[in-house]
C-alpha positions in Angstrom: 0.0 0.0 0.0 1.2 3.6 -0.7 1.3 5.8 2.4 2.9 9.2 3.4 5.3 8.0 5.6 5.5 11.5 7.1 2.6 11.3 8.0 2.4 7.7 9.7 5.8 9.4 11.5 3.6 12.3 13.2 1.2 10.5 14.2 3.1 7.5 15.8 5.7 10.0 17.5 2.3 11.5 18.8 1.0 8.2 20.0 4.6 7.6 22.3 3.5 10.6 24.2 0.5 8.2 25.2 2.4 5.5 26.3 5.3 7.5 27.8 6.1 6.6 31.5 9.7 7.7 33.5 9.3 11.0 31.1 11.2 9.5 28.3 10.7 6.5 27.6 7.8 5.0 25.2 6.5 1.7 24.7 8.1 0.7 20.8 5.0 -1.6 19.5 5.5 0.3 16.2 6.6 -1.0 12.8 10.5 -1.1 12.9 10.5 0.8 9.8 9.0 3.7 11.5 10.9 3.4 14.6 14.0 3.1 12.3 13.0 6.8 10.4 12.6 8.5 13.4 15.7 7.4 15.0 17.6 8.4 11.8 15.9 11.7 12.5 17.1 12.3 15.9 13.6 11.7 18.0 14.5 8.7 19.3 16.8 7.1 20.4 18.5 3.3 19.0 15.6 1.3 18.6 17.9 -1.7 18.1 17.4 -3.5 21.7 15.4 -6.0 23.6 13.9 -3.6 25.7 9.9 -2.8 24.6 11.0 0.8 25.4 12.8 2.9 23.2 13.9 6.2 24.5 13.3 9.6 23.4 16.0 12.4 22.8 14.6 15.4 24.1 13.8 16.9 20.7 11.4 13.9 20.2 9.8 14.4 23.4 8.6 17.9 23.0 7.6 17.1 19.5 5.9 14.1 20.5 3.2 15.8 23.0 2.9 19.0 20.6 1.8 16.0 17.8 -0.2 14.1 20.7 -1.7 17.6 21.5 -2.2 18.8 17.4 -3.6 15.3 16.9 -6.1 14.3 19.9 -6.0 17.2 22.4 -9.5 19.4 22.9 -10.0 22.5 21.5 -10.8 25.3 23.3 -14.8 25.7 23.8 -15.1 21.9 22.5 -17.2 19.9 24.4 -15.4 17.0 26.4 
């Protein structure tokens, strides 16, 4: 299937601000190809391990909960 991969990026660097526990780490249940692209673009960091975590640099963490906030935050005056 064709995708924009860029796309699939944002939103699953979004989704590791959902799982994210001792601030920086996140739960790496993610296609490795993924995981791969955003290590090679400095959010994360080696995914290459046997933990289930994979950690994130700290560029990665602010731009993962500004994409987890963009993506499935409230907007102001929304209902909840």
């Amino acid at each position: 299937m064709d995708y924009d991969e860029n796309k699939v990026e944002e939103v699953v660097l979004a989704l590791m601000y959902l799982t994210l526990h001792e601030e920086v780490r996140a739960w790496k249940g993610f296609d490795f190809r993924v995981l791969d692209r955003l290590y090679e673009k400095g959010f994360i960091r080696d995914p290459k391990s046997k933990a289930r975590s994979v950690v994130l640099t700290e560029e990665g963490r602010a731009r993962s909960e500004e994409l987890f906030k963009k993506h499935f935050g409230h907007r102001q005056g929304r209902a909840r």
